[in-house]
N, C-alpha and C positions, 0 to 999 in steps of 0.2 A: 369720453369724459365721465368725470364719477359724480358729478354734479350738474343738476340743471338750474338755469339762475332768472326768477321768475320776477317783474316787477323789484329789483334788486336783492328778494332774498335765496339765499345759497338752498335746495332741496337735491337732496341725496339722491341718485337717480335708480337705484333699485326701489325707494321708496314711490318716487317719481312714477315709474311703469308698472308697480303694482296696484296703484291708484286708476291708471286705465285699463289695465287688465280685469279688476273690480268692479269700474263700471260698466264696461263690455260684459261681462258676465251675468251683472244684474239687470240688465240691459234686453239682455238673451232670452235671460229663463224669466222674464215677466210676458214678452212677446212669448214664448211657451205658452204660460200659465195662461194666457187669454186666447192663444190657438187651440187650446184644449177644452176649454172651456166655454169659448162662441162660436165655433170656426170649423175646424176639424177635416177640411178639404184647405189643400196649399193652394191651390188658386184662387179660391174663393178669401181666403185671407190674404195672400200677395195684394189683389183687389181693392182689398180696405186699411190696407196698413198703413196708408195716410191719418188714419183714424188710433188706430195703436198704439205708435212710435211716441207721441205727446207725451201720454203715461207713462210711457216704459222709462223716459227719457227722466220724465221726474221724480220715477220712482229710484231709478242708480241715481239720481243726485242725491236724494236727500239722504240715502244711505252712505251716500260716501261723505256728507257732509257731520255725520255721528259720528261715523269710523275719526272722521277726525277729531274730530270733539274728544274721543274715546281714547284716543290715542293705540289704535287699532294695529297699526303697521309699524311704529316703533315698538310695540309689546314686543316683536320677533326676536329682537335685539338681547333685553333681560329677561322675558317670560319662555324664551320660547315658541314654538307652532300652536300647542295647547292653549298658549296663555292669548295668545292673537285669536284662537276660533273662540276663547268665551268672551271675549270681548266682543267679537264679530255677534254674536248669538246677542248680547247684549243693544246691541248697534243697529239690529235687526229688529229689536221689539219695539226699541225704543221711536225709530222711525217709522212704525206705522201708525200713529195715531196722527204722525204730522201728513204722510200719502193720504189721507182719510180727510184731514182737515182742507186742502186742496183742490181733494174733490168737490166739497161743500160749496166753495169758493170759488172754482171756476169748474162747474159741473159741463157745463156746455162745448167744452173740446178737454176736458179729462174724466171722459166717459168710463174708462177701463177701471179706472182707479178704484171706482165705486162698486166694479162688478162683486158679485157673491164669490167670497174667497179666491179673488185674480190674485190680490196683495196676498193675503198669507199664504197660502200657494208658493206663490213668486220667492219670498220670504225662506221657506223651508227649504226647497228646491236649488236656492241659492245659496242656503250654509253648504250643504253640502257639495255641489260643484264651486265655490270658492276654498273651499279646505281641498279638493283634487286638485283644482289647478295651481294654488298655492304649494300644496304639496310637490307638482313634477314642477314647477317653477325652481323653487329651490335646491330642489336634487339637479337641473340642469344648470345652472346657476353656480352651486358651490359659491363655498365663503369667499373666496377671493375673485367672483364677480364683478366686474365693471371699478377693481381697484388700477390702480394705475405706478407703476412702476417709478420713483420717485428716487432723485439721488440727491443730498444734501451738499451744498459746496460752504462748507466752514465746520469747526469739529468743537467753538466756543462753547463759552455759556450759552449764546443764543440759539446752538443747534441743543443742546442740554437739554433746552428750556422746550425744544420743538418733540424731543424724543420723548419725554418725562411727561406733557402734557396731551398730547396725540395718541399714545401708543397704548393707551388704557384699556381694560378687557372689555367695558363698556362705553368707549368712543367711537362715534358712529363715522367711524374712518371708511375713506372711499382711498385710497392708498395703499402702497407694500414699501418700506423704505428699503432699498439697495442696501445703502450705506451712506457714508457722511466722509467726506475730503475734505483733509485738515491743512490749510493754508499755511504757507511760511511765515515763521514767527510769531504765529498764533496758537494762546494757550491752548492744549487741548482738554477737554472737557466730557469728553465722551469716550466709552469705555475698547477695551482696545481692540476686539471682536466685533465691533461696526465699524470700524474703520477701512475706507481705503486708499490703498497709499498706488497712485498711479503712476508706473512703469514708462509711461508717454503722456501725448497731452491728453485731457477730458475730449476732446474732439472724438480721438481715435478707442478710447473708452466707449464712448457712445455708438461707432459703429458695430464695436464687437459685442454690446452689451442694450439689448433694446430698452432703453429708458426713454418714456415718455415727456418728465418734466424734470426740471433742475431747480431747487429752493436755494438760492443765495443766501446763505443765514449765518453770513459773514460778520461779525464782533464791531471791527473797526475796517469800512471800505475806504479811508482815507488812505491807508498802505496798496490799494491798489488792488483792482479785479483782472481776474485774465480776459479781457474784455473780447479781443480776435477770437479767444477759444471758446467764449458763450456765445459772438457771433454764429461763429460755423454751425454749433450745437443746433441754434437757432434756425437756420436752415435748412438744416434736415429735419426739420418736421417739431424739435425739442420745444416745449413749453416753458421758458423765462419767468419764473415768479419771485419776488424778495418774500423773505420770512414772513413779515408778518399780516400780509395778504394771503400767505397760503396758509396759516392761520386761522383767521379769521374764514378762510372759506369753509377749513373743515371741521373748526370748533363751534360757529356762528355765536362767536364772541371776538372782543378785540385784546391783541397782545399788549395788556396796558404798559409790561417792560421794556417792550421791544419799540415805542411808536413814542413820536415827538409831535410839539405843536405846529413842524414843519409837516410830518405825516400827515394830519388833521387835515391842514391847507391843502395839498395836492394831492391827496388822498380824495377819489371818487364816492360822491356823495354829501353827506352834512349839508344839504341844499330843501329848502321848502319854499315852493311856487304859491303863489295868490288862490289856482283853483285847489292844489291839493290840500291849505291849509282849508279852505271853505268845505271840501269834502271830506275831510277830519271833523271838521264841526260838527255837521249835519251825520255824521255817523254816531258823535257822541250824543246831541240828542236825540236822535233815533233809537240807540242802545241804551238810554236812562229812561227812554220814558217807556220802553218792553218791560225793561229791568223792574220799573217803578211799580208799573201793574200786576207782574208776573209774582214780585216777591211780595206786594203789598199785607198781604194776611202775613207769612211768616215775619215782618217788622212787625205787624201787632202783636203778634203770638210770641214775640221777643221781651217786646216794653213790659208784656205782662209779667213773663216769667220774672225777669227781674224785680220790679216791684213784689212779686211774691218771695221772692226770695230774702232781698234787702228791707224791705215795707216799704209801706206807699211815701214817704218823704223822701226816700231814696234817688237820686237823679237818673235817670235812662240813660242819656247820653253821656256823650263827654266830646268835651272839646282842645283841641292842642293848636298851639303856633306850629306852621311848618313852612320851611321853606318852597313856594314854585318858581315859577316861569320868569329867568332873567334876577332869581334871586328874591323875588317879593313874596313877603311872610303875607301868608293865610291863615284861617282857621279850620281843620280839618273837624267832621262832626264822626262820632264811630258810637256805636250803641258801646256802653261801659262794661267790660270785662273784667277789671279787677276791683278791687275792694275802695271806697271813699277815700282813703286814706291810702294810698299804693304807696305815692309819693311824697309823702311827708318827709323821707330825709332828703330829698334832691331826686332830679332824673337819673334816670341808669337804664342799661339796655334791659330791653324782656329776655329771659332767661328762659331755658327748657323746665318744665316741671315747677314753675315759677309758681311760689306758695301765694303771691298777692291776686292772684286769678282765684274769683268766683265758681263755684261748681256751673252755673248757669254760663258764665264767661269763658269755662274752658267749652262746652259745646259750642257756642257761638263763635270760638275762634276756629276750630276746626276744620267747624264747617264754613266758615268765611264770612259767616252772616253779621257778626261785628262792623265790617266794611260798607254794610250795604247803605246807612246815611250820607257815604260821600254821595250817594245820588246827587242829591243836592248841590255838592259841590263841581258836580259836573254841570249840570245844568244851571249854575249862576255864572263859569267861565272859569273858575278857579283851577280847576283842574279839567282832566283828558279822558275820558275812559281807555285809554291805552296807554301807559308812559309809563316813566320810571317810578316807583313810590315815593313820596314825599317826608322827608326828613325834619328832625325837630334842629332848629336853629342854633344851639347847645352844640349838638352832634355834629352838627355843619362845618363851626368852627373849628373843631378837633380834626373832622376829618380833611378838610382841605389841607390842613398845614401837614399832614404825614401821608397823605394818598395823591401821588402825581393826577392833574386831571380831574379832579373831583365835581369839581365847578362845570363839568362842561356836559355834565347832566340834568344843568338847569338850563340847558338853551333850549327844552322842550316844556311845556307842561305835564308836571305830573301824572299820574292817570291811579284808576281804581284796581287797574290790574296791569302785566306788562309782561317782555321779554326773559326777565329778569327770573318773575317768578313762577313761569314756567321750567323753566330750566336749572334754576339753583332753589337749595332750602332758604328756610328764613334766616335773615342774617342777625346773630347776638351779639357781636364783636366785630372789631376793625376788619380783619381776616377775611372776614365774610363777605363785609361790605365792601372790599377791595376785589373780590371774587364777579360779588354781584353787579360793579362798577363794566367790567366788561362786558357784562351782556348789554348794562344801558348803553353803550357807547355803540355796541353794533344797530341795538334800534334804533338808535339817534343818528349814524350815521346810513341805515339803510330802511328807516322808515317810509312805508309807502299804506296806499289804503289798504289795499292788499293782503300786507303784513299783518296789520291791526284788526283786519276781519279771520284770519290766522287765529290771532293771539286769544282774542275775542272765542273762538270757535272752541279751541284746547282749555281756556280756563274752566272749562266743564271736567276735563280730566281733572285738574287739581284737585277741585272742589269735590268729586265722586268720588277721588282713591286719594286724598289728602297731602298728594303731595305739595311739601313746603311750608303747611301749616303747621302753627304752633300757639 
């Protein structure tokens, strides 16, 4: 498998094994960095490595919990190996003031943490045996590692639709597509060099040809599937997926064209239990009131600038209706970005380079800091600190009547941050937000706490390399 599926959501599984590989490593050269350092006879440490293992153990978490933050192991992807170790180096500095603060905390069995130069040590030691092992990892590995041999049965729009959105330079495919079989009487749609055209039945294709899984990505299944022939397939080992589950597994969004409100229904997941919506909660105010204390100085150091900028009768904040949870309009608060007057002729989308942004307001959008008064709205109930972004009521109406499904982004509550804007820019236009619709739709349908301590974790990427701000 090219994927592993943790708490319902899809992780890529090169990504997946370089994450224990990383811990294991960091793991290693900290148990070094304190046998060099205390120790220096192997039996004499064997002996106390009850003592050891604690620290070493907390110190690869908390590195690997940056790495993610950082988005460390997707770099490999657009940045390259380069672009993954300055991130890693970055990930590495960043995490030591947090091994330091643990120590403080529970000094009494994370003894090592505190030794004289164990952590930076361990730190150094470990850039560089993660960049080797990184390194022969990849060179044994090659690109087409742990992809899986994949044949398409339909050659429509909807396989079009699979080939045109999967096959991108930068899709973090776990796949190799064979080719794509074009069904009797159906249009075809895909170009005529991925076609194949089978000589016998798909049965006997499959033995002569090692395909691991078959995507059904059939137009119209009411004309009929070769049902005995995906049986046998089936048997021998073949993996049976319809389109737009295999999809979503490897875009970790939903095929909003492909899926009905009957998909929804019998489709796995869109389900929240009694304790998981209570451990949502208790995550949100747990992460608003970090959030609250952590950012408190830069909220004041905000209200000021603006008041200097606009003068002191100027308002701070601002306030909007926006649509949440089940459709009930709120008031969203966001420290004020553009000028008093933005909207005096009517609402309209933000726009790039948009001239009604304040000089003060473009740094604060940037950097996200605009956002941070939803605190509040977290903490009264209004909204989520994980969900989808909350829309103005205006935009609501427009977009439900021209974007199939729109509405079924309110079956969560909104949140400060989410799935959405990790993975897509900000949306100006319809386009966008019909783009950014299936990411909500995969939270929504695959949210778990998990997820949302994920999302949570990576919104540090945004905010440090800006992606998706505007």
């Amino acid at each position: 498998m090219a994927h592993v599926r943790i708490f319902r959501h899809y992780i890529h599984l090169p990504f997946f094994i370089l994450g224990i590989l990383d811990l294991g490593i960091l793991f290693g050269v900290f148990c070094l960095s304190a046998f060099f350092r205390y120790f220096g006879d192997f039996p004499f440490f064997a002996e106390h490595f009850q003592y050891v293992w604690p620290s070493a153990l907390v110190f690869g978490t908390f590195n690997i919990i940056v790495m993610i933050a950082l988005g460390v192991h997707q770099a490999r992807i657009e940045e390259g190996l380069s672009g993954m170790m300055l991130r890693t180096i970055m990930a590495l500095i960043l995490s030591l003031p947090l091994s330091f603060s643990a120590f403080l905390l529970f000094e009494d069995w994370l003894w090592y943490l505190g030794g004289e130069g164990v952590v930076t040590t361990a730190s150094v030691f470990g850039f560089f045996m993660l960049g080797i092992v990184r390194s022969v990892f990849f060179r044994l590995a090659g690109d087409d590692a742990f992809k899986r041999k994949v044949l398409v049965l339909g050659a429509g729009w909807r396989a079009r639709q699979l080939l045109e959105d999967l096959t991108t330079p930068f899709n973090r495919k776990g796949f190799h597509l064979v080719g794509f079989v074009p069904m009797p009487d159906e249009a075809v749609e895909v170009s005529g060099e991925k076609l194949i055209h089978l000589p016998h039945t798909l049965h006997r294709y499959i033995l002569r040809h090692p395909v691991r899984e078959i995507v059904v990505g059939v137009d119209d299944r009411r004309r009929g599937l070769p049902m005995e022939d995906l049986l046998e397939c089936k048997m021998e080992g073949v993996k049976i997926v319809d389109a737009a589950t295999f999809y979503e597994r490897e875009s970790r969004k939903v095929a909003l064209e492909m899926i009905s409100k009957g998909w929804l229904v019998f489709s796995p997941g869109f389900s929240v239990s009694s304790v998981q919506g209570g451990s949502k909660r208790g995550l949100d105010l747990l992460a608003s009131f970090m959030l609250l204390v952590l950012t408190s100085p830069v909220m004041l150091l905000t209200a000021l600038a603006i008041k200097l900028e606009d003068g002191w009768r100027a308002p701070v904040f601002y306030s909007q209706e926006r649509v949440g949870l089940n459709g009930r309009v709120f008031r969203v608060h966001k420290f004020r970005s553009m000028r008093t007057d933005a909207e005096k002729d009517g609402a309209v989308w933000a726009q790039q380079n948009d001239t009604r942004i304040t000089r003060v307001g473009d740094v604060i959008r940037r950097l996200r800091i605009d956002e941070l008064p939803q605190i509040f709205n977290v903490l009264t109930g209004d909204m989520a600190f994980v969900g989808p972004r909350p829309e103005r009521p205006m935009f609501v109406d427009q977009l439900v009547e021209s974007i199939p499904l729109y509405n079924e982004r309110h079956r969560v509550k909104p949140g400060i941050t989410g799935w959405a804007q990790l993975c897509f820019a900000y949306a100006d236009n319809e386009e966008d937000t019909r783009e950014k619709l299936r990411y909500d739709l995969y939270y929504i349908k695959n949210h778990s706490l998990l997820l949302d301590l994920l999302i949570i974790i990576q919104t540090v990427e945004v905010i440090l390399f800006r992606k998706g701000s505007r």
